[in-house]
C-alpha positions as CSV (number, residue, x, y, z in Angstrom):
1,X,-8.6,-13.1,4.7
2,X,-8.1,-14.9,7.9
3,X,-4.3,-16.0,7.5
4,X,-1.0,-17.7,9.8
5,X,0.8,-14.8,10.7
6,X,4.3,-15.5,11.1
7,X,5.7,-11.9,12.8
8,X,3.9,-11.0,15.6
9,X,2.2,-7.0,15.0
10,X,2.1,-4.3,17.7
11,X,1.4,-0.5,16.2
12,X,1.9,0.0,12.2
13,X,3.7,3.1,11.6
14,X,4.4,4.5,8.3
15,X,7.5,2.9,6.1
16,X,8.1,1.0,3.8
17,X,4.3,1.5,2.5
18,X,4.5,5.5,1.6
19,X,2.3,5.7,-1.5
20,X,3.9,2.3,-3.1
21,X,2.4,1.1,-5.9
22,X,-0.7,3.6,-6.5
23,X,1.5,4.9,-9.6
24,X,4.4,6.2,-7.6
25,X,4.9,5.3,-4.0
26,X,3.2,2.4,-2.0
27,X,0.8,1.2,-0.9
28,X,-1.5,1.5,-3.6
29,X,-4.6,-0.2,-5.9
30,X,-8.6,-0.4,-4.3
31,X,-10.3,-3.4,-4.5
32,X,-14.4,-3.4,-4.5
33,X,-15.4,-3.3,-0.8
34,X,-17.0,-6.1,1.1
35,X,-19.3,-6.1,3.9
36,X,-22.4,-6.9,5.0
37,X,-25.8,-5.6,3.6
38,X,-26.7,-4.1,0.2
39,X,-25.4,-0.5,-1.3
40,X,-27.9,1.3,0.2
41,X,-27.7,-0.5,4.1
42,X,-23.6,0.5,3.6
43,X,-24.2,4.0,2.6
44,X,-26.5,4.8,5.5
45,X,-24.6,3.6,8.4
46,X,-24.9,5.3,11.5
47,X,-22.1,6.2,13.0
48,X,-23.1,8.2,16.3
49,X,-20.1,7.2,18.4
50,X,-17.9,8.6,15.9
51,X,-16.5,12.0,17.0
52,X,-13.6,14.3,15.6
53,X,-10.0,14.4,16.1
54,X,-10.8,16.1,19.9
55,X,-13.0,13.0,20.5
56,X,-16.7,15.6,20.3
57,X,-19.0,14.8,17.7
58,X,-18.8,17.8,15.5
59,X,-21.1,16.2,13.1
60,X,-24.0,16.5,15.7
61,X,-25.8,13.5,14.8
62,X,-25.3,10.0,12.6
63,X,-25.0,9.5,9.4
64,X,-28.4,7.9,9.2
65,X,-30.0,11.3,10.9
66,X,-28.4,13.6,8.2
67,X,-30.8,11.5,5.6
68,X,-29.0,12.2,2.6
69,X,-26.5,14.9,3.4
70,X,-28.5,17.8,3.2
71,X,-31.2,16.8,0.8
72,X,-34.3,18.3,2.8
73,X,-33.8,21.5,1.4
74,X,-32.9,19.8,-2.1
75,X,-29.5,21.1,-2.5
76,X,-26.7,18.7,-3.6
77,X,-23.9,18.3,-1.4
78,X,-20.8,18.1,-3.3
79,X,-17.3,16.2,-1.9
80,X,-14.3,15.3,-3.2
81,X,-12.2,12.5,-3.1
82,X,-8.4,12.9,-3.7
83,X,-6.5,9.7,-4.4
84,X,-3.0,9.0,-6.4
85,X,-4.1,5.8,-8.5
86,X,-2.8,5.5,-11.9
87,X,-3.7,1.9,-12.7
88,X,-6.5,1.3,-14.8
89,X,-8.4,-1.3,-12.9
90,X,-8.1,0.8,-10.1
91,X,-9.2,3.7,-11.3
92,X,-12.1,1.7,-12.6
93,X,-13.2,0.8,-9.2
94,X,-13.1,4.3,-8.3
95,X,-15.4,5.2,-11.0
96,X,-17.0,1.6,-10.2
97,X,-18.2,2.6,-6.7
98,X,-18.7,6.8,-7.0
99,X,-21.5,5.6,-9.9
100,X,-23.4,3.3,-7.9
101,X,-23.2,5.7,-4.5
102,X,-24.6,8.5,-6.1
103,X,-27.6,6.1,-7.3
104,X,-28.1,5.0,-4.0
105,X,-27.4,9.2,-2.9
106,X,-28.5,11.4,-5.7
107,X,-28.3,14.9,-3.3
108,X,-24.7,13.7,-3.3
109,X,-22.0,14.4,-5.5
110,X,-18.5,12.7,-5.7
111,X,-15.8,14.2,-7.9
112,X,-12.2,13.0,-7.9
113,X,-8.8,14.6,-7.9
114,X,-6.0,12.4,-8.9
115,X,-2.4,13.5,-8.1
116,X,1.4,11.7,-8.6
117,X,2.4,10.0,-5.2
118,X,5.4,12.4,-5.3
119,X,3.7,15.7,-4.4
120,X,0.6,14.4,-2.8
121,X,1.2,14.9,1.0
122,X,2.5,18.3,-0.1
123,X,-0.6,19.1,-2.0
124,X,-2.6,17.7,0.6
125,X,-1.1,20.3,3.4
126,X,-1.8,23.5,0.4
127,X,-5.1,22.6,-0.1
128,X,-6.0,21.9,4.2
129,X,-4.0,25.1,4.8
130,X,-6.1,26.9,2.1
131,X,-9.4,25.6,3.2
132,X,-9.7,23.5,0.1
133,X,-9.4,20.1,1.7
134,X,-10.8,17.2,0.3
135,X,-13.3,15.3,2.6
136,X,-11.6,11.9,1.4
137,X,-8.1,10.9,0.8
138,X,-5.5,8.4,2.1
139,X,-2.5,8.5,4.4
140,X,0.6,6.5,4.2
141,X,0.7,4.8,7.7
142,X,1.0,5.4,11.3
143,X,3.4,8.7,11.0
144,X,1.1,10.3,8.6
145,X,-2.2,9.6,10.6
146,X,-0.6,10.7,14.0
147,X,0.7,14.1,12.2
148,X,-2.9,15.0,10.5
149,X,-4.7,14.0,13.5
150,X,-2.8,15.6,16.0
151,X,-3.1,18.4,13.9
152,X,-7.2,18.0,14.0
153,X,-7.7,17.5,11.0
154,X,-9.2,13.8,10.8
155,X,-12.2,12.5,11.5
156,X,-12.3,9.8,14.7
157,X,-14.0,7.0,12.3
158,X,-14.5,5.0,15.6
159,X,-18.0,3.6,15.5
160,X,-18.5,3.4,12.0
161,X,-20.7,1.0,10.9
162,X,-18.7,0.1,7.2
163,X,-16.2,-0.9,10.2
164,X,-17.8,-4.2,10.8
165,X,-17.1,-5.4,7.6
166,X,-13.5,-5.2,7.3
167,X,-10.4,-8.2,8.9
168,X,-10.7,-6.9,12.5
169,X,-6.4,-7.5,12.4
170,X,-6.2,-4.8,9.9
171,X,-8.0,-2.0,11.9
172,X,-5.2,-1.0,14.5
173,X,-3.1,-0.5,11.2
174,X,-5.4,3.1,11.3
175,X,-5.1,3.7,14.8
176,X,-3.7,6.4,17.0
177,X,-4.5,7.1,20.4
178,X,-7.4,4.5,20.5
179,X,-8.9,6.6,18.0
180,X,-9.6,5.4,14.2
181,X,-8.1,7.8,12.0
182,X,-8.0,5.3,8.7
183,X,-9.7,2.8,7.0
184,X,-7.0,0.0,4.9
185,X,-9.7,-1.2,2.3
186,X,-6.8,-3.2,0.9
187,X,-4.2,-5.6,1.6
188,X,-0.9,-5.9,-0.5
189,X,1.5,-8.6,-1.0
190,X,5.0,-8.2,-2.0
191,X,6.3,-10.3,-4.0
192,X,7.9,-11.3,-7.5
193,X,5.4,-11.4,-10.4
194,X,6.3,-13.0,-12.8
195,X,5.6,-13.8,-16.7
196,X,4.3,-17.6,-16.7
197,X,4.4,-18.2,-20.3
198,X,8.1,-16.9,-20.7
199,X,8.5,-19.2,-17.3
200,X,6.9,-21.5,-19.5
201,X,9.5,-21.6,-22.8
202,X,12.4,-21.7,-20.8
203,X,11.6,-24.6,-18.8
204,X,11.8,-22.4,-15.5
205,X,9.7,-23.2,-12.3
206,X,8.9,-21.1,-9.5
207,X,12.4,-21.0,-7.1
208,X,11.9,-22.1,-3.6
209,X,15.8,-21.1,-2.3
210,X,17.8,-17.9,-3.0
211,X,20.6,-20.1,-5.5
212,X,17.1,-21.3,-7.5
213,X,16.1,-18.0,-8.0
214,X,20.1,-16.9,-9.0
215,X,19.6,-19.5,-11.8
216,X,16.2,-18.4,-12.9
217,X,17.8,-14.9,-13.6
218,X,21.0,-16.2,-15.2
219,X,19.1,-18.4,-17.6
220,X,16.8,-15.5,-18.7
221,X,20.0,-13.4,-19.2
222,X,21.6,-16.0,-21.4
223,X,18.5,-16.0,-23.6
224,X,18.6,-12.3,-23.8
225,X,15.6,-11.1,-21.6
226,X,16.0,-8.7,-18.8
227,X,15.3,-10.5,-15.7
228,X,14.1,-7.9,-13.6
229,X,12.2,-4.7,-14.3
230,X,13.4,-2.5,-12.3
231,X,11.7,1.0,-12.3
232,X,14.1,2.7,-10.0
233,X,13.7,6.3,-11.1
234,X,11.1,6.1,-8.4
235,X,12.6,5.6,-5.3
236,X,9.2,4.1,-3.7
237,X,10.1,1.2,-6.4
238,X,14.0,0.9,-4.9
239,X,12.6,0.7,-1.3
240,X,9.9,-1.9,-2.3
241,X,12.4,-4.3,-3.9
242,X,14.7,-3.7,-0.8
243,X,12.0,-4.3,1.8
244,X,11.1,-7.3,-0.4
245,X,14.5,-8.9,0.2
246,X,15.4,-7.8,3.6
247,X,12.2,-7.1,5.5
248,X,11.2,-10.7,7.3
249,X,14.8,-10.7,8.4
250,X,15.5,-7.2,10.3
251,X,15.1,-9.4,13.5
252,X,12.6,-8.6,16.1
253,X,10.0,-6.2,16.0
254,X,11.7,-3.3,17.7
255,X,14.3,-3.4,14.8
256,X,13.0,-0.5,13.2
257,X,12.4,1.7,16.3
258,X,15.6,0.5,17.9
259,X,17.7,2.2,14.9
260,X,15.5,5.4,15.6
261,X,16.4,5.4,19.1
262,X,20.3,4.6,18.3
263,X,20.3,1.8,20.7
264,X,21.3,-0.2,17.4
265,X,23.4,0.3,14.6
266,X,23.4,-0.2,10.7
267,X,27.6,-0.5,11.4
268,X,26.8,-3.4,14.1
269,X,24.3,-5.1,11.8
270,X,25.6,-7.6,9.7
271,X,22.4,-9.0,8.7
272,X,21.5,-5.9,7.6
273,X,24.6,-5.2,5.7
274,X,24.3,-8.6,4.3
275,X,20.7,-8.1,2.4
276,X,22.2,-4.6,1.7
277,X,25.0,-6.8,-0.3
278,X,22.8,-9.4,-1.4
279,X,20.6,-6.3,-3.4
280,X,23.2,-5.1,-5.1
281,X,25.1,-8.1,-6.6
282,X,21.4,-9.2,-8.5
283,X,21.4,-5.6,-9.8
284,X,22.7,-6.9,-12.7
285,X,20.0,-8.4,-13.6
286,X,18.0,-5.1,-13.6
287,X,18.9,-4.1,-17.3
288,X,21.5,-1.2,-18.5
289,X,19.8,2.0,-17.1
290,X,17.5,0.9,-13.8
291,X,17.9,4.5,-12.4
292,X,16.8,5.8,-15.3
293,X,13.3,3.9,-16.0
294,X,10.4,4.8,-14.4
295,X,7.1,2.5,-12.8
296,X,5.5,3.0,-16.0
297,X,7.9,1.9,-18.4
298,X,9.2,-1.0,-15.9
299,X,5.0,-2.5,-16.3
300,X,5.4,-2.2,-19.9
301,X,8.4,-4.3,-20.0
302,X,7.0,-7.2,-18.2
303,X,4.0,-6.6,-20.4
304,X,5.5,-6.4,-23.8
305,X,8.3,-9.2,-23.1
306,X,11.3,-7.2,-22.7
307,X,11.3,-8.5,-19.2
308,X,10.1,-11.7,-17.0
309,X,9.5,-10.7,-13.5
310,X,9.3,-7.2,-10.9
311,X,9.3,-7.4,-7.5
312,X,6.9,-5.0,-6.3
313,X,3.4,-4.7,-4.8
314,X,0.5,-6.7,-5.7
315,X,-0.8,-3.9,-7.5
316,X,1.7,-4.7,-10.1
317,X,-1.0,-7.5,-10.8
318,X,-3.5,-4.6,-12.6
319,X,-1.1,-2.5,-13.6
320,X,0.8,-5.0,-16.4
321,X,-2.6,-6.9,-17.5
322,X,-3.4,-3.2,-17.9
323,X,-1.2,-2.8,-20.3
324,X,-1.6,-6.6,-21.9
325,X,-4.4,-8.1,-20.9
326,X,-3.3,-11.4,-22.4
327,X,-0.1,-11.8,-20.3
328,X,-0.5,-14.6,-17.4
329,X,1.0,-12.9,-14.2
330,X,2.1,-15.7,-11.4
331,X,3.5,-14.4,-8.2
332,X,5.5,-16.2,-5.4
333,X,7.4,-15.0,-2.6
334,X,11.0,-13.9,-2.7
335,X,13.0,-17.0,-1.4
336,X,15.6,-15.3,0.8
337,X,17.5,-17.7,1.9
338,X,18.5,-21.0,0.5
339,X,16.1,-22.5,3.2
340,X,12.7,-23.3,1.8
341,X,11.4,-23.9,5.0
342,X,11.8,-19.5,5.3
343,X,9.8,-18.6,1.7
344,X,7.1,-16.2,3.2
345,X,5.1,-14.0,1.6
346,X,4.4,-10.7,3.0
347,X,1.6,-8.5,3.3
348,X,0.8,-5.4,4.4
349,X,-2.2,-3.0,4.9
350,X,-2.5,-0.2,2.1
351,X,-2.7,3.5,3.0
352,X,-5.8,3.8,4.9
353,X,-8.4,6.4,3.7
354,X,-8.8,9.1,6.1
355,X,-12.2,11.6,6.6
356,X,-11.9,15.3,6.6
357,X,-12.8,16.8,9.6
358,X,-14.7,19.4,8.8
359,X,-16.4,22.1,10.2
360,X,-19.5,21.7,7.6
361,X,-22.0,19.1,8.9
362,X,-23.3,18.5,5.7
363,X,-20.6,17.5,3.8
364,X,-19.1,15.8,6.8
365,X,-21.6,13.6,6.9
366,X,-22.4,13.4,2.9
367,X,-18.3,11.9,3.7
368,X,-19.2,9.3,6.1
369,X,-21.8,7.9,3.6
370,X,-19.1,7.3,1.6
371,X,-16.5,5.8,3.5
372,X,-19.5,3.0,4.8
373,X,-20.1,2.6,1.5
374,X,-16.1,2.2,0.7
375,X,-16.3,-0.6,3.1
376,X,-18.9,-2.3,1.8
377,X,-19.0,-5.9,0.9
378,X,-20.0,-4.6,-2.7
379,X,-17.4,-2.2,-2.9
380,X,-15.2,-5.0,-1.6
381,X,-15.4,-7.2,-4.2
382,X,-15.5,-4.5,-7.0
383,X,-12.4,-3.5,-6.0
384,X,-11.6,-7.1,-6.0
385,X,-12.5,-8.0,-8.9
386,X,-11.4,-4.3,-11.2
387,X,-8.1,-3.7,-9.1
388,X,-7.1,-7.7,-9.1
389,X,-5.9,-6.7,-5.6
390,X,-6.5,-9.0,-2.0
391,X,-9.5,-6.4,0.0
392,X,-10.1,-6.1,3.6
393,X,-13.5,-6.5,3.3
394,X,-14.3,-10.1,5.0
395,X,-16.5,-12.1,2.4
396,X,-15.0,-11.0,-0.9
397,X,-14.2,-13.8,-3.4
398,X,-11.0,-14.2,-5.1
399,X,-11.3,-17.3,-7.2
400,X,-11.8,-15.4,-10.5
401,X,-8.1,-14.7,-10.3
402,X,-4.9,-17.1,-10.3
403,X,-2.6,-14.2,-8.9
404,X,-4.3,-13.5,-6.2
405,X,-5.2,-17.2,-5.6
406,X,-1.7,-18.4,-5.6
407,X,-1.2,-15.0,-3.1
408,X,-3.7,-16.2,-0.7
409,X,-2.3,-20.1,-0.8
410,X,0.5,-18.7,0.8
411,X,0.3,-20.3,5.1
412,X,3.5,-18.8,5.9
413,X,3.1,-14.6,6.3
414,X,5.0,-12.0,7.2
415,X,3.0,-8.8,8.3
416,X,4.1,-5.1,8.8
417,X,0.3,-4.3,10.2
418,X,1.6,-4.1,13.4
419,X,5.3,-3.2,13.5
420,X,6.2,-0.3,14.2
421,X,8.0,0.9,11.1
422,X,10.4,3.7,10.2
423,X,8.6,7.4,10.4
424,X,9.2,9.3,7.5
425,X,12.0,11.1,7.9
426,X,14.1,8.2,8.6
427,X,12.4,6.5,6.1
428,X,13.4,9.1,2.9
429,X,16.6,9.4,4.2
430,X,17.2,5.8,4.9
431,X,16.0,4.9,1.0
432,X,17.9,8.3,-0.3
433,X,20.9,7.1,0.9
434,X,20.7,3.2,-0.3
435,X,19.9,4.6,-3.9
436,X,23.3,6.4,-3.9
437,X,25.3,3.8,-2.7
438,X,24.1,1.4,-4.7
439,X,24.0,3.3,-8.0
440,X,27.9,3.3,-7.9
441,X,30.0,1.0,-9.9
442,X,31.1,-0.8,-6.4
443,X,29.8,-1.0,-3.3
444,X,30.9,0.6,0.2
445,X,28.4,-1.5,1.9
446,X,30.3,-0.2,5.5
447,X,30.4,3.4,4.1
448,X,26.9,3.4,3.6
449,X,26.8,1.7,6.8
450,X,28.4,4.7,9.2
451,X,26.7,7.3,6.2
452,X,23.2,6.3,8.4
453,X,24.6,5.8,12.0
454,X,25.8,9.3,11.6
455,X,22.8,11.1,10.1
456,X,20.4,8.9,12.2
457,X,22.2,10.5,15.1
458,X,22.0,14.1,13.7
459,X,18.4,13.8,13.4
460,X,17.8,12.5,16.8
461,X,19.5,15.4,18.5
């Protein structure tokens, strides 16, 4: 997955990501792992130099010396692993790869808890706080892992052997403090899918400036289809399409922190304020009740025809073949700008599953079996090929799909895997407010403007 980079990344922190596209929220579908050696060499990685979140090995001992996690007095260990993905591709790698670990681990017992991307980090804190923590789930970037972890209660996955096998330029995305907290098994690309056949009949190609694209969505309007699905009941869908338009141009990589920090203003930025302006005049192409239609509904109007294109994740990729698996989804990156030599597509890590760190040593390391095995070049390309979605895992072959193909052909990138984002407060507050303002009949782009200058400020006394 070896590609040009265009932004140079430092330290990933949470943002635009959040839970996007996992049926509510960012970052996400799983593709089948890929690494090196079979099932079985994956699932019994020894991971010695791991410790937990104070850096000790609370495990006492590698995954290899726990044999099956637990099974010399017979007992089955039982885990669980708590995720939010709706899709049905993804969900079938999940079952995918639980199936064939327990084969290869039969004193081992993986069962599944599947929540809405809307209450999961609140769930998540019940269940630690109630000692009914799951020993796998997945954090939403840099914010999230440095809050758990600091917390202690995340497993340092440093030393892993399911490590080897993924893109070493993904890995910092799951650091903190030197220490692996998360694992990104996938990598998603945000961009404008798009219905080819209905591309197709109306003579439309692929727009390589901003005006091009303009005219894609006014012809599609004058033959009665909804350009754009928007699914903005779900504010993780808003932010998505935002980031989409404006991300690649925030300026340098201290953009983000330097409107934390209030050494830079939203008023001041007139870049900004212009992509702000830029989103709201295509809004009406987003059909008569955007704020009212959910992530659902907006996959089953591209997939039924109502629609042409979203701009969203790559996960919309399984999400509207889910629905109709004869639709041909094409995808190409949101031209900006009316200068073509500026079309990039960007990427960024999902949310990186994280390890429990528990105090029991056999299900501890019954959940480091598991997480090798998650990065395995098998569970690489199942996710792969069930999730249509670009994995981590080095090795895994995408050729069996023309989405992802035409994703990968892409030389020109623009990464968030280093850049240090907006935490989440800022983040909810900076998407809350963007909803409101552009939900209105008009827009006060410089009210909205000195709206976050001033609360920015409030939260940084």
């Amino acid at each position: 997955m070896k590609k040009k980079v265009v932004a140079t990344l430092l330290v990933l922190t949470m943002a635009a990501g959040l839970f996007a596209g996992c049926g509510g929220g960012g970052d996400e579908k799983q593709p089948d792992a890929g690494g090196a050696g079979n099932a079985a060499d994956a699932g019994a990685g020894s991971d010695s130099s791991a410790g937990s979140a104070d850096g000790s090995d609370s495990a006492g001992g590698s995954a290899s010396d726990a044999g099956s996690g637990g099974a010399s007095d017979g007992k089955v260990i039982e885990i669980t692993w708590m995720h939010h993905f709706q899709e049905a591709g993804i969900q079938a790698w999940v079952d995918d790869i639980i199936t064939k670990f327990e084969a290869e681990n039969p004193n081992i017992k993986v069962t599944t808890e599947v929540l809405g991307a809307d209450s999961y980090d609140q769930t998540l804190k019940t269940k630690i706080a109630s000692d009914d923590a799951p020993m796998i789930f997945d954090l939403g970037g840099y914010a999230y892992y440095k809050e758990y972890g600091d917390a202690g209660h995340l497993y340092d996955l440093t030393g892993m052997e399911g490590l080897s096998n993924i893109d070493p330029e993904v890995l910092p995305a799951g650091q903190v403090d030197g220490k692996q907290y998360a694992i990104s098994t996938d990598q998603n690309a945000y961009a404008v899918f798009y219905n080819k056949d209905m591309f197709e009949e109306y003579g439309l190609e692929v727009p390589k400036t901003h005006d091009e694209f303009i005219k894609v969505c006014d012809t599609l309007l004058e033959n009665g289809i909804q350009p754009i699905a928007a699914g903005y009941q779900e504010q993780w869908c808003t932010q998505c399409h935002f980031d989409i338009i404006a991300s690649p141009w925030y300026g340098d990589d201290e953009w983000w922190t330097k409107k934390m920090d209030l050494s830079s203003s939203f008023s001041d930025d007139a870049a900004w304020k212009g992509f702000v302006q830029q989103f709201y005049d295509e809004k009406k192409y987003w059909g008569d009740d955007p704020f009212g239609t959910n992530w659902d509904t907006a996959q089953n109007m591209m997939a039924n025809g109502e629609a042409a294109m979203i701009l969203n994740g790559s996960w919309t990729i399984d999400g509207v073949t889910g629905k109709n698996p004869d639709i041909k989804v094409g995808v190409f990156a949101y031209p900006t700008t009316n200068n073509p030599d500026e079309v990039t597509m960007q990427m960024r890590p999902g949310n990186g599953f994280c390890l429990y760190n528990s105090q029991d040593p056999d299900k501890l390391e019954a959940g480091k079996k598991f997480i090798n095995f998650m990065c395995s070049l098998e569970s690489g390309q199942s996710f792969a090929n069930h999730a249509s979605k670009l994995s981590t895992v080095e090795g895994v072959d995408l050729s069996f799909s023309e989405p992802l193909s035409e994703i990968m052909a892409y030389e020109k990138v623009w990464s968030t895997a280093s850049v240090k984002l907006f935490t989440s407060e800022y983040q909810q507050l900076t998407y809350e407010t963007l909803t409101n303002y552009v939900m209105e009949d008009t827009l006060d782009v410089d009210g909205l403007a000195e709206s976050l200058d001033a609360d920015f400020a409030a939260i940084g006394k």
